[in-house]
MARNUPA-531552 format. One record per residue: chain; x, y, z of N, C-alpha, C in turn; residue number from 0; residue in one letter. Coordinates in nm, 4 decimals. Layout:
MARNUPA-531552
<pt><unit>A</unit><n_east>X</n_east><n_north>Y</n_north><n_up>Z</n_up><ca_east>X</ca_east><ca_north>Y</ca_north><ca_up>Z</ca_up><c_east>X</c_east><c_north>Y</c_north><c_up>Z</c_up><pos>NUM</pos><code>A</code></pt>
...
end
This chain:
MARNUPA-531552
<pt><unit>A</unit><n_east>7.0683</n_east><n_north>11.1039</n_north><n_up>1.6287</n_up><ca_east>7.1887</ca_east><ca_north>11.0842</ca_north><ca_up>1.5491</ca_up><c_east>7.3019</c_east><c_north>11.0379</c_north><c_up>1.6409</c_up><pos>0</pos><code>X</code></pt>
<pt><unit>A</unit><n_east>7.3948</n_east><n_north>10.9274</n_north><n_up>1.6106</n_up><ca_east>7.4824</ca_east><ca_north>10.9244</ca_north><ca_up>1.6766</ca_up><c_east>7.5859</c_east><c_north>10.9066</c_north><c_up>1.6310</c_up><pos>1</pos><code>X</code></pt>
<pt><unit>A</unit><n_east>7.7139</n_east><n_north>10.9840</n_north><n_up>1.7169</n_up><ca_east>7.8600</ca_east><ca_north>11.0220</ca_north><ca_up>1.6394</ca_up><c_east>7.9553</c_east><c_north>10.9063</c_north><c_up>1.7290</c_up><pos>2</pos><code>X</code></pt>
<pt><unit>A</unit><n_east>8.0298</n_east><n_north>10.8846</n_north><n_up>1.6306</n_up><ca_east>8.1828</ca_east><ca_north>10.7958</ca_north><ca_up>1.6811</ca_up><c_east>8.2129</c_east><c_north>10.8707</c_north><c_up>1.8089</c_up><pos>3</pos><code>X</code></pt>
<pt><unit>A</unit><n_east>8.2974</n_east><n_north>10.7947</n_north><n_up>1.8384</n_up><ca_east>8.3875</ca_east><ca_north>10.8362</ca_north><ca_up>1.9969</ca_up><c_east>8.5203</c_east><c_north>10.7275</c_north><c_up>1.9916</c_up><pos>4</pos><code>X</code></pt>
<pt><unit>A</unit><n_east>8.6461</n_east><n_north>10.9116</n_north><n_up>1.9862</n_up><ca_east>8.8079</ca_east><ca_north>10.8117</ca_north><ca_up>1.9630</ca_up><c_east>8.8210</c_east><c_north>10.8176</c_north><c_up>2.1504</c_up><pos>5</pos><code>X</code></pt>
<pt><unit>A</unit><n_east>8.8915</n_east><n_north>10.7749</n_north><n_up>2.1769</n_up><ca_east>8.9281</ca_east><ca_north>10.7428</ca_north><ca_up>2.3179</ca_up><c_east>9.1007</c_east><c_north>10.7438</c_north><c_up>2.3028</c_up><pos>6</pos><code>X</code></pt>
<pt><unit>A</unit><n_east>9.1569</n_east><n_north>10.8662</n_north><n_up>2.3738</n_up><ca_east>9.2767</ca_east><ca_north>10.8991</ca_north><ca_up>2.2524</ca_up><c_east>9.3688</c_east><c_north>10.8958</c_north><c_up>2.4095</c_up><pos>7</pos><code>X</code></pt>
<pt><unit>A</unit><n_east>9.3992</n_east><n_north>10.7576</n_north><n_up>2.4299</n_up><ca_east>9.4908</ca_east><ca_north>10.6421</ca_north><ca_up>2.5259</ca_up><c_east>9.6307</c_east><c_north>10.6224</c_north><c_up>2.5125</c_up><pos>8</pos><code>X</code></pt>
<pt><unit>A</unit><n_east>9.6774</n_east><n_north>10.7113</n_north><n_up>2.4391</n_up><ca_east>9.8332</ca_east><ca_north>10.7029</ca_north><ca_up>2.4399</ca_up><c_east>9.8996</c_east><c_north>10.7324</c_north><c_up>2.5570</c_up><pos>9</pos><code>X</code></pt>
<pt><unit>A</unit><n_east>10.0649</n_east><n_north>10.6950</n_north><n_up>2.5434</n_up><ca_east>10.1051</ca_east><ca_north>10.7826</ca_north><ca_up>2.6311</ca_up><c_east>10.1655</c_east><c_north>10.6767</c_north><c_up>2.7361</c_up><pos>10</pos><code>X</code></pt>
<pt><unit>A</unit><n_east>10.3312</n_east><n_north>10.6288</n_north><n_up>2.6987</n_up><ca_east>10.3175</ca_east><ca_north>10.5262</ca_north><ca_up>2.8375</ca_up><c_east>10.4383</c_east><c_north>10.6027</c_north><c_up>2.9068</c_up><pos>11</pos><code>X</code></pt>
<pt><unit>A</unit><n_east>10.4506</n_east><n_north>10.5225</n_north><n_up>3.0354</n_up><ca_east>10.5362</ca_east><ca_north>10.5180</ca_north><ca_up>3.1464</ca_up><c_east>10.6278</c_east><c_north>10.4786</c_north><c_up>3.1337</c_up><pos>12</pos><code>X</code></pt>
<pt><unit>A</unit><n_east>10.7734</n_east><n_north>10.5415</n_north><n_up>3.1897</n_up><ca_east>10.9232</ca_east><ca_north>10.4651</ca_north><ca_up>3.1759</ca_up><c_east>10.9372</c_east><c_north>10.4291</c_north><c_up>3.3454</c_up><pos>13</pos><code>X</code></pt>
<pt><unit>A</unit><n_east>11.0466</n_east><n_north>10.3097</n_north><n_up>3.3239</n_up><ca_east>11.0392</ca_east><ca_north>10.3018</ca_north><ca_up>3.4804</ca_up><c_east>11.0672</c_east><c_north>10.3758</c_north><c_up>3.6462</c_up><pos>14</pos><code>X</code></pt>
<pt><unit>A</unit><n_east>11.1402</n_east><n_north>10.4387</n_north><n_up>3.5731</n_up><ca_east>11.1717</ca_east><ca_north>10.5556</ca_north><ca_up>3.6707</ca_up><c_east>11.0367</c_east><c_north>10.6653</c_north><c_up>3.7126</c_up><pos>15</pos><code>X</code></pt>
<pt><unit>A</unit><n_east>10.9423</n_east><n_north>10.6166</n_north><n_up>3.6794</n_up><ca_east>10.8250</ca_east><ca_north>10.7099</ca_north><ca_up>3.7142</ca_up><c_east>10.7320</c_east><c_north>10.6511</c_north><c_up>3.8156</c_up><pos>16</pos><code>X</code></pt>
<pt><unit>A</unit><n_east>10.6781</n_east><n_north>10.7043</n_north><n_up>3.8752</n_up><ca_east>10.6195</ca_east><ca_north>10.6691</ca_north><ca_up>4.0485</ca_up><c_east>10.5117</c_east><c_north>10.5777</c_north><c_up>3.9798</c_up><pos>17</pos><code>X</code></pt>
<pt><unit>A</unit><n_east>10.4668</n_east><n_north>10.5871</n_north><n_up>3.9039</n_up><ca_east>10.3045</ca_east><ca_north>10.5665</ca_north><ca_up>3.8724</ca_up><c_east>10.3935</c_east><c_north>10.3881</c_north><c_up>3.7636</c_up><pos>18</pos><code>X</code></pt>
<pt><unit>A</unit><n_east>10.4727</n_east><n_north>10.3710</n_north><n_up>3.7372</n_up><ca_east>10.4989</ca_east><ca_north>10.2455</ca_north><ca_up>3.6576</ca_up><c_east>10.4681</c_east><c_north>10.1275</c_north><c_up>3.7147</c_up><pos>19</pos><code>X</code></pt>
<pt><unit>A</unit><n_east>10.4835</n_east><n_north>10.1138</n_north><n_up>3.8320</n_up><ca_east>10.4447</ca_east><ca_north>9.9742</ca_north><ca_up>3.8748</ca_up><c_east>10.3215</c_east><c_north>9.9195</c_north><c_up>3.9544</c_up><pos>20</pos><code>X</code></pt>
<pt><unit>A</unit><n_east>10.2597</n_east><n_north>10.0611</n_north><n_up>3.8919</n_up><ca_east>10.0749</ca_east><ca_north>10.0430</ca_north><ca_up>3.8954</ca_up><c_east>10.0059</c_east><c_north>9.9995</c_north><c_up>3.7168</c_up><pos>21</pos><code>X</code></pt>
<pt><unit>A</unit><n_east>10.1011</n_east><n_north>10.0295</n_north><n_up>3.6906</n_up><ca_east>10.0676</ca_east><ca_north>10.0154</ca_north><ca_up>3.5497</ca_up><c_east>10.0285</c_east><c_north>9.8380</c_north><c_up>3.4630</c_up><pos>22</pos><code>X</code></pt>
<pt><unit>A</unit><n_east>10.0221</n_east><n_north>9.8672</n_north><n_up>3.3574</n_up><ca_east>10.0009</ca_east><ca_north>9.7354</ca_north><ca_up>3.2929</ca_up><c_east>10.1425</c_east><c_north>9.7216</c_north><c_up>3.1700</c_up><pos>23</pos><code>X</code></pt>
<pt><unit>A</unit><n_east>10.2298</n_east><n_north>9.6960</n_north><n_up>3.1739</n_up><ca_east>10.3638</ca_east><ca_north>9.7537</ca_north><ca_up>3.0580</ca_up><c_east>10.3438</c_east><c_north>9.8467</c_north><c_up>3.0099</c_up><pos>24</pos><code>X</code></pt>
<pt><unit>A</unit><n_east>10.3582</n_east><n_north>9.9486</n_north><n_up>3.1389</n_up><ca_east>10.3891</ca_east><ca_north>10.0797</ca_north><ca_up>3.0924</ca_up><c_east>10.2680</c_east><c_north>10.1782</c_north><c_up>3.0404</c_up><pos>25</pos><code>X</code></pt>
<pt><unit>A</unit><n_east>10.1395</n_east><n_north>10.1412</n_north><n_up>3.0339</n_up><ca_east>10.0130</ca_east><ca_north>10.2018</ca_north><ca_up>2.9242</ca_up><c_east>9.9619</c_east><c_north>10.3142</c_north><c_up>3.1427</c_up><pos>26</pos><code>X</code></pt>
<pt><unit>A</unit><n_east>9.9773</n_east><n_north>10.4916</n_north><n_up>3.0326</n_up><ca_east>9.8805</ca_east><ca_north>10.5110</ca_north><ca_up>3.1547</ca_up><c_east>9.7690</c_east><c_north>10.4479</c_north><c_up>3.2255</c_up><pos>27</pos><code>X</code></pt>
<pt><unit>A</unit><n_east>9.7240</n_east><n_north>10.4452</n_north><n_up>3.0639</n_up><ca_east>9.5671</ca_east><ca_north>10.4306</ca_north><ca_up>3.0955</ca_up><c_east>9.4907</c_east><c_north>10.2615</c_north><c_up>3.1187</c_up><pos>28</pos><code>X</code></pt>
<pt><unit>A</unit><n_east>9.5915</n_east><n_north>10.2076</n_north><n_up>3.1497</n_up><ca_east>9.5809</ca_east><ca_north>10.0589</ca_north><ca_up>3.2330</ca_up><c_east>9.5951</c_east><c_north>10.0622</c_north><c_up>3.3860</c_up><pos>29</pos><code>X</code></pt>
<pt><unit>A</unit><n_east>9.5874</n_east><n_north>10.1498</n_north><n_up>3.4404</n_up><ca_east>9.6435</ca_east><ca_north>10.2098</ca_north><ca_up>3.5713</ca_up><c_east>9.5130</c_east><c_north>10.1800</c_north><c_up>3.6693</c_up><pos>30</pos><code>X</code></pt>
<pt><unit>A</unit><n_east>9.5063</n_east><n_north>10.0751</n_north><n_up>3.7266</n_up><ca_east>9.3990</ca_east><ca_north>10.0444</ca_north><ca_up>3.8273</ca_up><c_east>9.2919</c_east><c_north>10.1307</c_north><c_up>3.9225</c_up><pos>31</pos><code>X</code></pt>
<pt><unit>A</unit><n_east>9.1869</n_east><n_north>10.1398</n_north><n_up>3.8547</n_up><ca_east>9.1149</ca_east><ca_north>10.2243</ca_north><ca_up>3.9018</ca_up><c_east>8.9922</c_east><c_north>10.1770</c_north><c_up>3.9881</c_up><pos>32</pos><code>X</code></pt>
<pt><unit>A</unit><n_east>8.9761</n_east><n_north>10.1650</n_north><n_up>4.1068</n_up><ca_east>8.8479</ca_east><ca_north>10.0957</ca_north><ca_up>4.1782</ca_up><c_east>8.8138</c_east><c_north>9.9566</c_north><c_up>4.1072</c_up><pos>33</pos><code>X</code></pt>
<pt><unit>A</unit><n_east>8.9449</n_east><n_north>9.8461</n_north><n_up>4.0656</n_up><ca_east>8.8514</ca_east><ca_north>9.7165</ca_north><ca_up>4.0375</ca_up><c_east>8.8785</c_east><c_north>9.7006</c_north><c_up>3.8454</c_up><pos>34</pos><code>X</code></pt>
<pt><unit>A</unit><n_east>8.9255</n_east><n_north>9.8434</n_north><n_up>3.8164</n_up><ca_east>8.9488</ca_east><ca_north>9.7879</ca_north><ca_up>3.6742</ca_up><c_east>9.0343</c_east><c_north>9.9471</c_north><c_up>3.5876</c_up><pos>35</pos><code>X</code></pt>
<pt><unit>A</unit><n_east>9.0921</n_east><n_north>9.8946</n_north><n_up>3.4814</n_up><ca_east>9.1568</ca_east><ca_north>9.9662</ca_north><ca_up>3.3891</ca_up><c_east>9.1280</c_east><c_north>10.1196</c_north><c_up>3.4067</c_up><pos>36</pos><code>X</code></pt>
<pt><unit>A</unit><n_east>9.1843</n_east><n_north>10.2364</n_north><n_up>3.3761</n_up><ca_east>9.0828</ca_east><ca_north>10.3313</ca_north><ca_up>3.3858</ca_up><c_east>8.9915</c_east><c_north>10.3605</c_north><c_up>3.2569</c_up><pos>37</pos><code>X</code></pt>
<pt><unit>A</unit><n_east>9.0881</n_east><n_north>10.3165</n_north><n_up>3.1783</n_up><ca_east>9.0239</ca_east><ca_north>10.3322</ca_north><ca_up>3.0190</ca_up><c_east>8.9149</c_east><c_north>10.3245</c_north><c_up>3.0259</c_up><pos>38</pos><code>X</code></pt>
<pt><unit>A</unit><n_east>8.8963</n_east><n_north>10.1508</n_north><n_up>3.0555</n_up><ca_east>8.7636</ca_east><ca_north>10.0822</ca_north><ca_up>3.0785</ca_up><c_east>8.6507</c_east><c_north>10.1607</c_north><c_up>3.1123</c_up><pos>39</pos><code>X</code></pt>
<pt><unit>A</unit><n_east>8.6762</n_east><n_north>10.2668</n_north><n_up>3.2418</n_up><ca_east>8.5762</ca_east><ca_north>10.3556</ca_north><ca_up>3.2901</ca_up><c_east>8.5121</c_east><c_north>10.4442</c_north><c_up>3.1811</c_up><pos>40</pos><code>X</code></pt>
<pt><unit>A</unit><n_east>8.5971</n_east><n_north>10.4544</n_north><n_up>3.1072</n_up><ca_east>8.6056</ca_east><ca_north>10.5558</ca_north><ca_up>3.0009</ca_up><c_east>8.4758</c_east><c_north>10.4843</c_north><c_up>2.8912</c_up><pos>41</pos><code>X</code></pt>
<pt><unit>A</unit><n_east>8.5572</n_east><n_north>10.3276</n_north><n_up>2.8446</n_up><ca_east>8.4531</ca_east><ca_north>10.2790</ca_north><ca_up>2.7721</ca_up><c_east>8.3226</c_east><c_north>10.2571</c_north><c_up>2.7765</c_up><pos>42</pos><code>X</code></pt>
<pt><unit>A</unit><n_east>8.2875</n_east><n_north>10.2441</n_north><n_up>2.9212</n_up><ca_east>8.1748</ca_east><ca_north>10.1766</ca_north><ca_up>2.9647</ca_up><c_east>8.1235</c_east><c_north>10.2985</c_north><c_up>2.9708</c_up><pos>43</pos><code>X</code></pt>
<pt><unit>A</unit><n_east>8.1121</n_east><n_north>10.3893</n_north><n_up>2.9893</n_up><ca_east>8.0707</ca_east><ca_north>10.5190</ca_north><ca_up>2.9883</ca_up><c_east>8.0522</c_east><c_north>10.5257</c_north><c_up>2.8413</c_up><pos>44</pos><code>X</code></pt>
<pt><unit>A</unit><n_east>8.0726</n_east><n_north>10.5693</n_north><n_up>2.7652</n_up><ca_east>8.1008</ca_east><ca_north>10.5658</ca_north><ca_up>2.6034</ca_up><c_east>7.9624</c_east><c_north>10.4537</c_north><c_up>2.5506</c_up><pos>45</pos><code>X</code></pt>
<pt><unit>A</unit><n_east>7.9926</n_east><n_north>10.3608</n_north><n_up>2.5885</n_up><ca_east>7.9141</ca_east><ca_north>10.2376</ca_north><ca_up>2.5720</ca_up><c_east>7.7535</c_east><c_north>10.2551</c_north><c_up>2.5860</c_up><pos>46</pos><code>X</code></pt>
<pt><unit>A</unit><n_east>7.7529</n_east><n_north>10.3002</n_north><n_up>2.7654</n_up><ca_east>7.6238</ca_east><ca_north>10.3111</ca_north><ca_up>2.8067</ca_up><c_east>7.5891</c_east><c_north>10.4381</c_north><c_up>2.7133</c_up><pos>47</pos><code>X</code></pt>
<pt><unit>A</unit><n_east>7.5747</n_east><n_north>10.5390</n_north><n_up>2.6330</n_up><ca_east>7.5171</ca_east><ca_north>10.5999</ca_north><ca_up>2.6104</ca_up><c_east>7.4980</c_east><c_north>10.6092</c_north><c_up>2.4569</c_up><pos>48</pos><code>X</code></pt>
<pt><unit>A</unit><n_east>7.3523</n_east><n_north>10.6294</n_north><n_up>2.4490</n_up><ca_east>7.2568</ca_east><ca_north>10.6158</ca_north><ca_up>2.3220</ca_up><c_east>7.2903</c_east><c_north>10.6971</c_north><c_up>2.1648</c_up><pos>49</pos><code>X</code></pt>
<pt><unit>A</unit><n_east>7.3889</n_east><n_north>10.7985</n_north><n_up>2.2306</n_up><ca_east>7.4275</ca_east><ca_north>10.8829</ca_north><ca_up>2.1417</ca_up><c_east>7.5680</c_east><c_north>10.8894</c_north><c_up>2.0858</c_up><pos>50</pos><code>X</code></pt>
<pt><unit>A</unit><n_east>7.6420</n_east><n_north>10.7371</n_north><n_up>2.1077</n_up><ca_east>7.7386</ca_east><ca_north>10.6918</ca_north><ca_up>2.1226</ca_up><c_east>7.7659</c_east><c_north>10.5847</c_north><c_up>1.9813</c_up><pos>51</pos><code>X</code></pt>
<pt><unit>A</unit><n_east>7.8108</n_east><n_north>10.6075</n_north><n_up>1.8532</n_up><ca_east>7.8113</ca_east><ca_north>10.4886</ca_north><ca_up>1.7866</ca_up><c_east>7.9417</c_east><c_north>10.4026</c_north><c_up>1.7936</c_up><pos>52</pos><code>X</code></pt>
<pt><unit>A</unit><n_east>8.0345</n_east><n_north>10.3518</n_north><n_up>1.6888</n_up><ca_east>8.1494</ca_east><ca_north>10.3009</ca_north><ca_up>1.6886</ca_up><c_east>8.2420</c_east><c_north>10.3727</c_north><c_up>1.8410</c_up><pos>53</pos><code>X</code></pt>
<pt><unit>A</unit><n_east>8.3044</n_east><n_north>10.3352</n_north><n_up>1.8591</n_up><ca_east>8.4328</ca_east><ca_north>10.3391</ca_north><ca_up>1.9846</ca_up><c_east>8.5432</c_east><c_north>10.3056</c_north><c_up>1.8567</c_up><pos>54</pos><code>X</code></pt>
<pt><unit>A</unit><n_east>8.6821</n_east><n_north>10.4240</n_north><n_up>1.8665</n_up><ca_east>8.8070</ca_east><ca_north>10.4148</ca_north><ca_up>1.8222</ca_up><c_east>8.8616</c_east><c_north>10.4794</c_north><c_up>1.8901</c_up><pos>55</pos><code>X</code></pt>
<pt><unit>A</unit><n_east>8.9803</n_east><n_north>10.3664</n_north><n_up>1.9487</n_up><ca_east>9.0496</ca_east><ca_north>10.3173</ca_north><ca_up>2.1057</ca_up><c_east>9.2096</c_east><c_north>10.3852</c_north><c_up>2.0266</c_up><pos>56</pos><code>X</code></pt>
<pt><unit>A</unit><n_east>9.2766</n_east><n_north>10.4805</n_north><n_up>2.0672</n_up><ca_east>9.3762</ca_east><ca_north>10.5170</ca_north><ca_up>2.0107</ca_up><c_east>9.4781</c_east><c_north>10.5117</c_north><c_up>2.1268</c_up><pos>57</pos><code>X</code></pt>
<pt><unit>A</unit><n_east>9.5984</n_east><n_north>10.4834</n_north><n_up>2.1059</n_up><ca_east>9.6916</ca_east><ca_north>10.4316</ca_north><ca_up>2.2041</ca_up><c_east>9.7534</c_east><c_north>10.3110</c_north><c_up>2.2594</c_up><pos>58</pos><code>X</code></pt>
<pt><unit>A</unit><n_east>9.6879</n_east><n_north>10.2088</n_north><n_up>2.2581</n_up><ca_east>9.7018</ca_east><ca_north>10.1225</ca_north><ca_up>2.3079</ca_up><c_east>9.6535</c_east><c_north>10.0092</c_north><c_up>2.2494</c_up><pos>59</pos><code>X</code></pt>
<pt><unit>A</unit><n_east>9.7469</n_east><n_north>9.8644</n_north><n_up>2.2085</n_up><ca_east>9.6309</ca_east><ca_north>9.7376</ca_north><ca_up>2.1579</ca_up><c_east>9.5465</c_east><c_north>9.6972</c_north><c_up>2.1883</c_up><pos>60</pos><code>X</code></pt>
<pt><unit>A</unit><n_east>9.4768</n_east><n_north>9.5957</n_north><n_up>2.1373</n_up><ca_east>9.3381</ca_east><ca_north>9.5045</ca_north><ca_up>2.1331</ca_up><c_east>9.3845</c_east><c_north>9.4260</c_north><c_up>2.2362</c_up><pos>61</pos><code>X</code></pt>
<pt><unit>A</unit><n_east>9.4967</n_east><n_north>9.3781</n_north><n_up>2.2559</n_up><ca_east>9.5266</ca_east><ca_north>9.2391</ca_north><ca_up>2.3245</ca_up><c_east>9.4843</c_east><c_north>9.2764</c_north><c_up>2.4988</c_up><pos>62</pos><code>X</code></pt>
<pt><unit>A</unit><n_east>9.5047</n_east><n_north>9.3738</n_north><n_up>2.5212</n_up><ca_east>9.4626</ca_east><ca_north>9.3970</ca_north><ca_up>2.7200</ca_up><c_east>9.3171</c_east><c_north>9.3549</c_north><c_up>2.7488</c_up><pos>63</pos><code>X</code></pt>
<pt><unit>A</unit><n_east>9.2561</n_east><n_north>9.3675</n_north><n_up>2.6732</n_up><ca_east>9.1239</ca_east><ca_north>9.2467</ca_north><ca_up>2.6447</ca_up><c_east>9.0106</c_east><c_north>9.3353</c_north><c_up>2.6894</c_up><pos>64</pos><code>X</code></pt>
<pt><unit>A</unit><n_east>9.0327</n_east><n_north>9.5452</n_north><n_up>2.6588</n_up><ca_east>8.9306</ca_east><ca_north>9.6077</ca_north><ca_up>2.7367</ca_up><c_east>8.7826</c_east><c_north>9.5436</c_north><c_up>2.6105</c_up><pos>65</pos><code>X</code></pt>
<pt><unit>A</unit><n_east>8.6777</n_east><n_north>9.5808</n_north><n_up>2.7147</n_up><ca_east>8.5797</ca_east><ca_north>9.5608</ca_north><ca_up>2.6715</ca_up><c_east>8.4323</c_east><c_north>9.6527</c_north><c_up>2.6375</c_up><pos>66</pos><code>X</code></pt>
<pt><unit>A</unit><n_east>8.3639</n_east><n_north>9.6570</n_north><n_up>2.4992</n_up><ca_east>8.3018</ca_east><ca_north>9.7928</ca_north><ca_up>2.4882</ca_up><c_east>8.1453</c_east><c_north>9.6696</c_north><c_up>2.4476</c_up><pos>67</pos><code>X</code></pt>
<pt><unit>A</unit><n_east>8.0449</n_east><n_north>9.7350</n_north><n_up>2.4659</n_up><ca_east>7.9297</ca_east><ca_north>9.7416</ca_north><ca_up>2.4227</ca_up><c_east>7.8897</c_east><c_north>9.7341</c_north><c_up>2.2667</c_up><pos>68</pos><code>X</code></pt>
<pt><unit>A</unit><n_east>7.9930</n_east><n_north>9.8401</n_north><n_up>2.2401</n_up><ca_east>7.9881</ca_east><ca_north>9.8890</ca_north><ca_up>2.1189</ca_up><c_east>8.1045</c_east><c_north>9.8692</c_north><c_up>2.0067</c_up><pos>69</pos><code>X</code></pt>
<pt><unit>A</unit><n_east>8.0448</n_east><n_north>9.8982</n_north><n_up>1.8806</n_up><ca_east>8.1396</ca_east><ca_north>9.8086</ca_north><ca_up>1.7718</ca_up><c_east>8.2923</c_east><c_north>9.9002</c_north><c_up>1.7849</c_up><pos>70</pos><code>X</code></pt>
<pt><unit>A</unit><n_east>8.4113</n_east><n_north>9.8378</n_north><n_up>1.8443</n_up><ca_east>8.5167</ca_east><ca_north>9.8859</ca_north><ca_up>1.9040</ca_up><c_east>8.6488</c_east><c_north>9.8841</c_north><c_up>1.7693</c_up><pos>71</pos><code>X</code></pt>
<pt><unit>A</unit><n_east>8.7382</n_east><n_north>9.9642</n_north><n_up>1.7415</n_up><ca_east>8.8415</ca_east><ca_north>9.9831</ca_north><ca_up>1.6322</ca_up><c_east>8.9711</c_east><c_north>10.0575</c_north><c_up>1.7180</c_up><pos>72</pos><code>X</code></pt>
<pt><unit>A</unit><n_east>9.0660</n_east><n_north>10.0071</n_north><n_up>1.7140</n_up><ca_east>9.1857</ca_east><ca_north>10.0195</ca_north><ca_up>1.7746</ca_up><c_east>9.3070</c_east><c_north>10.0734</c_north><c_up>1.6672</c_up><pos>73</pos><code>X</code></pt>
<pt><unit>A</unit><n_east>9.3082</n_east><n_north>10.1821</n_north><n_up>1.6562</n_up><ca_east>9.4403</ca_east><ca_north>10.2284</ca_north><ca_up>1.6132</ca_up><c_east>9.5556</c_east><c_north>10.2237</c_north><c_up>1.6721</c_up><pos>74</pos><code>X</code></pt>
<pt><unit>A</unit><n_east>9.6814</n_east><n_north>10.2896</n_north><n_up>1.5752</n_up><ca_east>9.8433</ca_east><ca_north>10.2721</ca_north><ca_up>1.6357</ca_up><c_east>9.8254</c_east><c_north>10.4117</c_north><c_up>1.6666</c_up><pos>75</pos><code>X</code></pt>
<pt><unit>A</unit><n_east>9.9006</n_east><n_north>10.4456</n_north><n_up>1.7212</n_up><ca_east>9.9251</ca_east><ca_north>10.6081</ca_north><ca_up>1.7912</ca_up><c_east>10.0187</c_east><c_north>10.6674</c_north><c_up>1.6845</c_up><pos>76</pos><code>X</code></pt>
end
């Protein structure tokens, strides 16, 4: 059987914070991690596994161009 997975990515940065100009406009979870997004780590993980159906990406838009395996749905926060 396999269950959805939200990926719950909210949550940005103002500029006055150490971590902003690692960022992607402001999104934590765009924050460069070994080569890519951290989200991403998140997805691809999510992705690779069998027990994994739909991906719903909460926090953040479609447009940063992350990428899933799996049939992916992007909510507003």
């Amino acid at each position: 059987m396999k269950m959805d997975a939200v990926l719950l990515a909210g949550g940005t940065l103002t500029p006055d914070e150490p971590l902003y100009n690692e960022s992607i406009d402001g999104y934590r979870c765009l924050i460069d991690i070994h080569g890519k997004p951290m989200a991403q780590w998140v997805m691809d993980a999510l992705s690779a596994s069998e027990n994994v159906g739909d991906l719903y990406i909460m926090g953040f838009p479609a447009r940063y161009g992350l990428l899933a395996a799996k049939p992916t749905h992007y909510l507003q926060e």
